[in-house]
N, C-alpha and C positions, 0 to 999 in steps of 0.2 A: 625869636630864636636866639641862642647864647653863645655862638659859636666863638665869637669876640670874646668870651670870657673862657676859654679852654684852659689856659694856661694858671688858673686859680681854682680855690676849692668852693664849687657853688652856695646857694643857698639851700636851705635846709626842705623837704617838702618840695623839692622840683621834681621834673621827671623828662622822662627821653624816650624815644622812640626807636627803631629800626625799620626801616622797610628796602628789601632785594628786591630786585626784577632776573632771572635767567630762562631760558629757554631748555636747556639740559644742551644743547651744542654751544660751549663759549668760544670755542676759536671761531663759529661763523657769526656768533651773537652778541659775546660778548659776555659782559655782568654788569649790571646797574645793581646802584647802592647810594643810599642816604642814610642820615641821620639830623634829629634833634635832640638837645640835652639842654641841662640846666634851664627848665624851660618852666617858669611861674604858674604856667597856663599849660597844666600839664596832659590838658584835655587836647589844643593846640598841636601838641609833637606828634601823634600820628600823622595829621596834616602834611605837617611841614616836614617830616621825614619824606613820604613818597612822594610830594613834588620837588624832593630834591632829589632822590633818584629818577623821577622821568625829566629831570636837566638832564641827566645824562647822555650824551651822543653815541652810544649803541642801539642797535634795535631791541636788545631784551629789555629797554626801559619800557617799552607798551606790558610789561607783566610784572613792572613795580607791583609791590604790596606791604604792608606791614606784618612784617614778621615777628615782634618783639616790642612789649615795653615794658620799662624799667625803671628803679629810682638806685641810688644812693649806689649806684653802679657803672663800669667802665667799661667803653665797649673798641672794639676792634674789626679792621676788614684788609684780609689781604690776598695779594693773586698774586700769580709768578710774574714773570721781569722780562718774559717774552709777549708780542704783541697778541698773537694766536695764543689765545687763553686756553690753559689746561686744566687751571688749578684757580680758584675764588673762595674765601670760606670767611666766615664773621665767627666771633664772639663775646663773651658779656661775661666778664670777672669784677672781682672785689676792688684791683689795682688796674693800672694799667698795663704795669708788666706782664701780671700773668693772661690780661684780654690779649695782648699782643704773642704772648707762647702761644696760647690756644689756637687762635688764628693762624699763625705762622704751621703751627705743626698740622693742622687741617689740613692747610692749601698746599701743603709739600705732601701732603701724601696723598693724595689725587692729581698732582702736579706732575709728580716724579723729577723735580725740579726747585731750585731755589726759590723764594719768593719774597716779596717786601710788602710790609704795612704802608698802604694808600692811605687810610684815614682811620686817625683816634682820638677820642673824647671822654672824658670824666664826669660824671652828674653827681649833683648834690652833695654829698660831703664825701667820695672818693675817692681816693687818693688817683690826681690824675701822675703825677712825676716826683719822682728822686730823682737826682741828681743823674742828668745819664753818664755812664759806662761806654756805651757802646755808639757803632754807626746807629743802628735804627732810632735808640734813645735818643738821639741829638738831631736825627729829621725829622723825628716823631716834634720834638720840642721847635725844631725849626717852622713844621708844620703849623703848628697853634702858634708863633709868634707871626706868619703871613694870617694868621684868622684873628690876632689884636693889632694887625697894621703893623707891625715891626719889622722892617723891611731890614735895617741894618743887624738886628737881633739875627733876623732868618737867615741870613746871608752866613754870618758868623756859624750858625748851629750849622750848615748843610756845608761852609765849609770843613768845620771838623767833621761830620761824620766821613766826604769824601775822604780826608787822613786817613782815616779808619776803617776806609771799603771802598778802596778808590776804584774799582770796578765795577760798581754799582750804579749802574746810569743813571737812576730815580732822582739823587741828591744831586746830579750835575744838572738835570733839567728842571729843578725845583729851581734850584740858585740861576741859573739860567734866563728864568721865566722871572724874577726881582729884579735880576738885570736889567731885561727887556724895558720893562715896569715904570723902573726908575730911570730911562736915556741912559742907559748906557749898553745899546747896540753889541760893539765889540766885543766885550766881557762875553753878555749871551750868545754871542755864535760861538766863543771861543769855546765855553759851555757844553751846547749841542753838540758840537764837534766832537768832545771828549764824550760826551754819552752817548755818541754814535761808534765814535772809537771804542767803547766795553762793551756795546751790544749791536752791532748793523741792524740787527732787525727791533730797532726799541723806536715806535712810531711816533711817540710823543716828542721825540727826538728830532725829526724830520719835520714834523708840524710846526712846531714852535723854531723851528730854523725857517724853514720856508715863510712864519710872520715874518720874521726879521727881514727877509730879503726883500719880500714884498713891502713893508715899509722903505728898504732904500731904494724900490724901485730896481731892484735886479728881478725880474719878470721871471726871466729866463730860467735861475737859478730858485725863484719862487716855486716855479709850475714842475719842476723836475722834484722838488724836495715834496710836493703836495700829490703828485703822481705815485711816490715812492709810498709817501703814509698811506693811501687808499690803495696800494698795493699789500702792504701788511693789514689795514683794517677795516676794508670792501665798507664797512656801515660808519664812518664817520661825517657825517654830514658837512660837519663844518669844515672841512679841506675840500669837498665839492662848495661851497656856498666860496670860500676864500678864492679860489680858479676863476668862477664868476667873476667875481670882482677883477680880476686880473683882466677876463676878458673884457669886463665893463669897461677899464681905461685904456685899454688898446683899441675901444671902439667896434668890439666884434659883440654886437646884440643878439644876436643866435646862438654865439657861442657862450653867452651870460645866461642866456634862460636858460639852455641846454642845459647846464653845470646845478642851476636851481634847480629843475626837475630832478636831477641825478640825486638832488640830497635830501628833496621830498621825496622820494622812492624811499631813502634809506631811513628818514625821518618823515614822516607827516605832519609831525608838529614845529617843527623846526621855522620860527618867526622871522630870523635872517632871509632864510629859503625866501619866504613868501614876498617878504620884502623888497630883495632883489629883484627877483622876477616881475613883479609888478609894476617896480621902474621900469625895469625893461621893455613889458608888453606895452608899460602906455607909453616909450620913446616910438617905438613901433607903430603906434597907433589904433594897438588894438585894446581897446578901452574894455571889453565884455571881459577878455583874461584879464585883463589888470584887474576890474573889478569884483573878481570870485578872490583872489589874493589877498587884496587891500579887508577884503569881508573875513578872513581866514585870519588877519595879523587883529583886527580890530573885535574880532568875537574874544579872543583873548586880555586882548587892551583896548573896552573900548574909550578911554580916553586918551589915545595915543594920538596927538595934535596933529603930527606931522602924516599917519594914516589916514586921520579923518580929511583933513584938505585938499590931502590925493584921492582921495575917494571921491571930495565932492566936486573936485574939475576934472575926473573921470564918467562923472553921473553928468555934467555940464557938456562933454562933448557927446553922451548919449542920448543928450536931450529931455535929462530930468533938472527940471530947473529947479523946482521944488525942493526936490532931494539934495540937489547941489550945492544951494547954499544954505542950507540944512545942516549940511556938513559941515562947509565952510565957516558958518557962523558958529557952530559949536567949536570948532578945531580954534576960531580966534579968541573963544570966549577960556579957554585952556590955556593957549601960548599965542598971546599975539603977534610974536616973530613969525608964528608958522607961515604967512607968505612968504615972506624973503625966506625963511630953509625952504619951500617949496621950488621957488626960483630958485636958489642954490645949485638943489640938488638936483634937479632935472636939466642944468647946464655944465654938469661935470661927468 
C-alpha cells in the first residue's frame, strides 16, 4: 500500500482502488470508506481498499465493497462536520482539487449542510497538490504529511488551515490527535476543547479527549467524555471497548465484559472487543467464554503470541492438555516473552 508516499507524484503504471460501505441510513450507520493508490501491485488495491473500510468503526463497514478502480487519478471522500451523518459522497478527478470540489459539492447537497474532505489521495502521475490556498488545501496536505510520519509538517499544515477556518473542528482534532501522539497531553486537550467549542456535537472530539483523560487517569472525566461520543455515534465500538478498560482498572469485571459485548453488538469484528473480554472471562474463571474469544481474535491473527498462550492456559484449566501446550509452545516458538506479557497482563 502507498499511503506513505501521498504527498509525491507516484509511479507510472500504479493503480488504486475505492471501496464504500453504507446502509442508505447514515446518521444510524454511518459511512465506511477506504482506499488504496500508488500501488505497484495494482491487482492488490481492491484488497486493500475494503479492508480498509471494514477498519472502520461504524456498522455500515459489514457492506464495504469496491466501488472503483483507477490509475493516473485523484480521488476524494467527504461527509458533513456533524456526527449524525446526512451527507457522504467520494469522487475521482484528474487533480486533486477538482476530486475534492466534486466531493465537497456532492455531500453538501444531500447534506444540506457544510462539509469537509476526510481523506485524499493521488495515483500515478497525478497531480496530487499545488500549493494550498485554502483551509481544506492545507489539512488535506497536513493529512498526507501524518500518512509520511511528519508529525511536525502536520502540525504546522492544520495549524494554518485552523487560521483560515478556525471554526472547523476536523483541523483542531487532527492536530489534536499529533499532540496526543507525540506527549504532549496539554496541547491535545487544549485542542479537543476548541473542536468541541465549534461544534458540541463533533464525537471525534469527545473520543479523542476522553483518551487523553483516560491516559491521565481522570476516569471520571474519561467515562463522561466516552458516554457523550456513544451518545452522538450509538455504533462506535471503540468508546464502548475504551470504558472496558476503565472498568478493567477500577476492578469492576462485569462492568469490562459488559462494555465488550456492547461493542461486539455494534462491531462483531472488533479484536480489542474480544480481547478484553477474554481477559476478563478468564479473571472470572470462566475459561469456555474466554475461550470462544481468544478463538475469534486468533482466526484473524492466528499468530498472535500473546492470544495463542492465553488460549492455551485457558485449554490447560479445561483440561486439554494437549491442546494447551500446543498453544503454548507455538505462542513461545513466535515471542518468547509471551509468558512474562501473559503474567503481565493478567496481574494488571
Amino acid at each position: 500500500m502507498a499511503l506513505a508516499a501521498a504527498a509525491g507524484i507516484g509511479p507510472a503504471g500504479a493503480g488504486g482502488a475505492i471501496a464504500v460501505g453504507q446502509t442508505g441510513d447514515l446518521a444510524r450507520d454511518g459511512y465506511a470508506f477506504g482506499a488504496d493508490y500508488d500501488n505497484i501491485h495494482p491487482e492488490e488495491a481492491s484488497g486493500l481498499a475494503l479492508a480498509s473500510c471494514r477498519a472502520r468503526t461504524v456498522p455500515a463497514n459489514a457492506k464495504c465493497a469496491v466501488v472503483k478502480t483507477f490509475n493516473d487519478q485523484c480521488f476524494a471522500f467527504a461527509m458533513d462536520s456533524k456526527t449524525a451523518l446526512h451527507g457522504a459522497a467520494w469522487a475521482l478527478a484528474l487533480t486533486r482539487e477538482a476530486a475534492t470540489a466534486q466531493a465537497l459539492s456532492q455531500c453538501r447537497a444531500t447534506a444540506g449542510r457544510e462539509c469537509f474532505v476526510d481523506l485524499t489521495g493521488c495515483d500515478g502521475q497525478a497531480n496530487f497538490f499545488a500549493a494550498p490556498t485554502d483551509a481544506a488545501g492545507f489539512r488535506d496536505r497536513g493529512l498526507a504529511d501524518v500518512m509520511s510520519y511528519k508529525a511536525q509538517a502536520a502540525i504546522d499544515d492544520f495549524t494554518q488551515a485552523i487560521k483560515l477556518a478556525p471554526k472547523d473542528p476536523a483541523s483542531y482534532v487532527y492536530r489534536g490527535e499529533i499532540y496526543n501522539l507525540t506527549d504532549k497531553p496539554d496541547q491535545a486537550l487544549s485542542d479537543f476543547n476548541a473542536a468541541i467549542a465549534a461544534d458540541p456535537d463533533y464525537a471525534s472530539a469527545y473520543f479523542n479527549r476522553g483518551a487523553v483523560y483516560m491516559e491521565k487517569k481522570q476516569y471520571d472525566l474519561a467515562v463522561a467524555d466516552y458516554t457523550k461520543t456513544l451518545a452522538l455515534r450509538p455504533g462506535m465500538a471503540l468508546a464502548y471497548v475504551n470504558l472496558g478498560i476503565i472498568h478493567k482498572a477500577k476492578g469492576d469485571i462485569d462492568g469490562a465484559i459488559a462494555d465488550a459485548s456492547s461493542a461486539l453488538r455494534a462491531d462483531p469484528n472488533s479484536m480489542p472487543a474480544h480481547v478484553l473480554r477474554a481477559v476478563m472471562y478468564a479473571r472470572k474463571g470462566n475459561y469456555d467464554a474466554a475461550l470462544a474469544d481468544y478463538n475469534a481474535v486468533l482466526t484473524q491473527d492466528p499468530k498472535d503470541a500473546g492470544m495463542l498462550y492465553a488460549r492455551g492456559m485457558a485449554k490447560l484449566k479445561l483440561g486439554d492438555l494437549s491442546g494447551g501446550n500446543a498453544d503454548i509452545s507455538a505462542a513461545l516458538a513466535v515471542r518468547p516473552e509471551a509468558a512474562a506479557d501473559y503474567v503481565k497482563a493478567t496481574t494488571q
